[in-house]
C-alpha positions, -999 to +999 in steps of 0.1 A: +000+000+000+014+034-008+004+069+005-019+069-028-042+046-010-048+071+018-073+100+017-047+128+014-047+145+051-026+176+067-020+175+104+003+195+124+003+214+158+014+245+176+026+245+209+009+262+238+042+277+260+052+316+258+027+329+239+027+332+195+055+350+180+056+363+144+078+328+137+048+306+145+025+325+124+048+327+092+062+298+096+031+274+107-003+293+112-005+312+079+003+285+062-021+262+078-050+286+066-034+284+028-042+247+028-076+242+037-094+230+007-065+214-009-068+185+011-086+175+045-068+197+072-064+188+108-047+215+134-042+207+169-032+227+199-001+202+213-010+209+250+001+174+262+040+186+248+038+216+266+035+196+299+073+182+290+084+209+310+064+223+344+040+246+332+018+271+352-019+254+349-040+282+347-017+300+322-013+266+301-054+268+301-051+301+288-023+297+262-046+268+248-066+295+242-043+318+230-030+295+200-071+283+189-074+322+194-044+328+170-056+300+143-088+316+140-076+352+140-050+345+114-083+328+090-086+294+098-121+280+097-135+257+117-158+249+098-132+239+067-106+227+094-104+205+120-092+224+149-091+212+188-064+207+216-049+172+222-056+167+255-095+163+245-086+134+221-076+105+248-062+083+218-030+105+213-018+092+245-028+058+241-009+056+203+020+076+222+026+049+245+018+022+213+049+039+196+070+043+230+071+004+228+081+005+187+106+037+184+139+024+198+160+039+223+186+043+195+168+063+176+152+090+205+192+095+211+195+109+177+169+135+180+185+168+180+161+187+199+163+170+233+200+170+228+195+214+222+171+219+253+185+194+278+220+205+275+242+196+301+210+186+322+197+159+301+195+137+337+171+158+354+150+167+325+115+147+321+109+113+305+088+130+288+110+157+269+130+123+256+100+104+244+078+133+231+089+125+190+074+089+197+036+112+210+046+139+182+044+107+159+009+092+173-004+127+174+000+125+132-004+088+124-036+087+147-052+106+117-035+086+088-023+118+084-002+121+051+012+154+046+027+175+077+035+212+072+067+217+097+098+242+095+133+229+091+136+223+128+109+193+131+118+179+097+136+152+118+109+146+138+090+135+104+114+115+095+110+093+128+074+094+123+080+078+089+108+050+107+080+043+133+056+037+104+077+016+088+086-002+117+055-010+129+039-021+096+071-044+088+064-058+126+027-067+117+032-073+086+003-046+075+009-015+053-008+001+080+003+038+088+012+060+058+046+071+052+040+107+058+057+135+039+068+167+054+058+200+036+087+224+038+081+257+019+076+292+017+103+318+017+108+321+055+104+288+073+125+299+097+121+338+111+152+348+128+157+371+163+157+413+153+177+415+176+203+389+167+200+375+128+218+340+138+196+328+161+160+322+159+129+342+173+118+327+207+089+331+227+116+329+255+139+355+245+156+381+271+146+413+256+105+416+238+117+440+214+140+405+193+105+390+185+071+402+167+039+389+194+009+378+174-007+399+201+013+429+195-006+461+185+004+482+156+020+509+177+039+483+191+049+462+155+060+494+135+083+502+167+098+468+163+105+468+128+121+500+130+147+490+158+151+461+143+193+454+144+204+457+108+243+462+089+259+495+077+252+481+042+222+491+018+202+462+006+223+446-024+213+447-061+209+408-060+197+383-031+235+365-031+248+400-018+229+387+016+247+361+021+268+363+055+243+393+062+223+376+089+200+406+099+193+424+062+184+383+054+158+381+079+142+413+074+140+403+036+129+369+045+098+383+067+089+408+039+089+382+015+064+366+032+043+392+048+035+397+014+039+366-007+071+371-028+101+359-030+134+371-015+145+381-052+116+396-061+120+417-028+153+428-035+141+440-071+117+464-057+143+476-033+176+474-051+210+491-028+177+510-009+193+519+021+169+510+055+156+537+064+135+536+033+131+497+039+121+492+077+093+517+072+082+501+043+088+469+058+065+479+092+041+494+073+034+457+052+039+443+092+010+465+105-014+463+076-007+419+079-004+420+115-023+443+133-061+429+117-047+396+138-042+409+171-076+424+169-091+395+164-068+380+188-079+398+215-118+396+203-118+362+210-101+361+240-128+384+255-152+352+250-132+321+263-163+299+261-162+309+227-130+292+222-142+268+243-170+257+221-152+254+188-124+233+202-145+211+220-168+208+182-131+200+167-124+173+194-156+149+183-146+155+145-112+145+154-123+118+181-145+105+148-118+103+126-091+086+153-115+061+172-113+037+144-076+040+136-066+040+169-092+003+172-077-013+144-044-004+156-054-028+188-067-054+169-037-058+149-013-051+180-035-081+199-047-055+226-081-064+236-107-040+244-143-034+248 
């Protein structure tokens, strides 16, 4: 059986912790809301990762709420879309712990992300934060899912999701899971500090002005962009003269796709213009993208129950399409149950 024998699916999640920066919503969210109708689309809030590390459970509650709030602001429709948080559909955990018992320890030790946030405390960091990829997997193959939208940084997570497929249908002898193929795209998958062009904008970050907040207003965006960190240098004529110009790339980068173009085309509209033409140009695209978002935003977080009720109607559309996978994947394991 190949992935041509599965209804084509998306799936993919945002974690609740820290609150949605600019990088989630160019990188993940926006491009969430450009695939419903191409396929069936599935978008979870990954609550039960969050809970790797000790989080505050009244602000996890409302964080849950923040990211639905940020899916819907941004366009996605729940009435096109799938949308709920994990910890309503009980069958992620009970696949996770199916796949904690196929994944091998081998493999977990390869994963590059544990290796980056445990540092030199990987022995008192959670069993969890080692075996998440193995839930991570469950949370997509629990859907048949067969496409999975994810920045450079989770490609390797994919790719264990696709070993752990493979695994377990060798083991049962059943082409049962789909071989699922990551989507990498767009011309900033990966939105970069303003503060500090090598390293990547973070929820966590010392300082609020190195990151964009989804709930930022525009006052607050155009301010931003202005400060932003950049070279002595004037754009270039071409994109290669960015190269090794790790702030002037990233404000490129997140103009590009603020407004749908390519880097090159970006650097043809602005060709040696010197920044302060092209960080007010460049906060004005951010404010007339942005600031519609955080209105909304903060419209639905004034009605939690709001929130409340959509997840909840995404959970039973998701519970409906997981029960049976999640059933069949007892039968075949030899797991009885009523």
């Amino acid at each position: 059986m190949t992935n041509a024998n599965f209804t084509p699916r998306v799936f993919s999640g945002v974690k609740p912790s820290g609150g949605l920066t600019l990088g989630n919503y160019l990188g993940a969210i926006k491009r969430f809301v450009g695939m419903q109708g191409q396929m069936e689309t599935i978008y979870c809030v990954v609550d039960l990762h969050a809970i790797t590390v000790w989080q505050d459970p009244k602000e996890l509650a409302n964080m849950t709420r923040e990211v639905a709030a940020g899916y819907l602001a941004a366009g996605l429709d729940p009435t096109r879309s799938i949308l709920f948080n994990q910890s309503q559909v009980s069958a992620h955990a009970e696949l996770g712990w199916i796949f904690n018992c196929v994944a091998r320890v081998g493999w977990m030790n390869r994963m590059t992300q544990f290796k980056d946030k445990a540092g030199s405390n990987a022995e008192k960091q959670s069993l969890g934060l080692y075996a998440y990829p193995a839930l991570m997997a469950a949370d997509i193959l629990l859907y048949h899912a067969t496409h999975v939208p994810v920045g450079d940084d989770q490609k390797q997570h994919v790719e264990l999701t696709r070993d752990i497929a493979a695994k377990f249908n060798h083991d049962f002898g059943r082409d049962f899971f789909p071989l699922t193929e990551p989507v990498i795209e767009g011309p900033a998958m990966r939105i970069m500090n303003l503060r500090d062009g090598t390293k990547k904008m973070s929820k966590s970050g010392e300082s609020d002005m190195e990151r964009i907040n989804m709930t930022d207003d525009a006052d607050k965006i155009a301010k931003k962009f202005k400060k932003a960190k950049t070279d002595p240098e004037p754009l270039p004529e071409t994109v290669d003269g960015l190269k090794d110009r790790p702030e002037a790339r990233n404000l490129v980068d997140i103009y590009a796709a603020l407004n749908d173009m390519t880097p090159e085309a970006v650097i043809n509209e602005y060709p040696g213009a010197g920044w302060g033409k092209f960080k007010p140009a460049l906060a004005d695209l951010a404010v007339e993208k942005l600031a519609p978002i955080s209105t909304e935003m903060a419209r639905f977080m004034d009605d939690p129950a709001e929130i409340d009720r959509i997840l909840g109607d995404g959970a039973a559309k998701a519970r409906a399409i997981a029960d049976p996978i999640l059933r069949d994947t007892y039968d075949i394991v030899g797991l009885l149950r009523s």
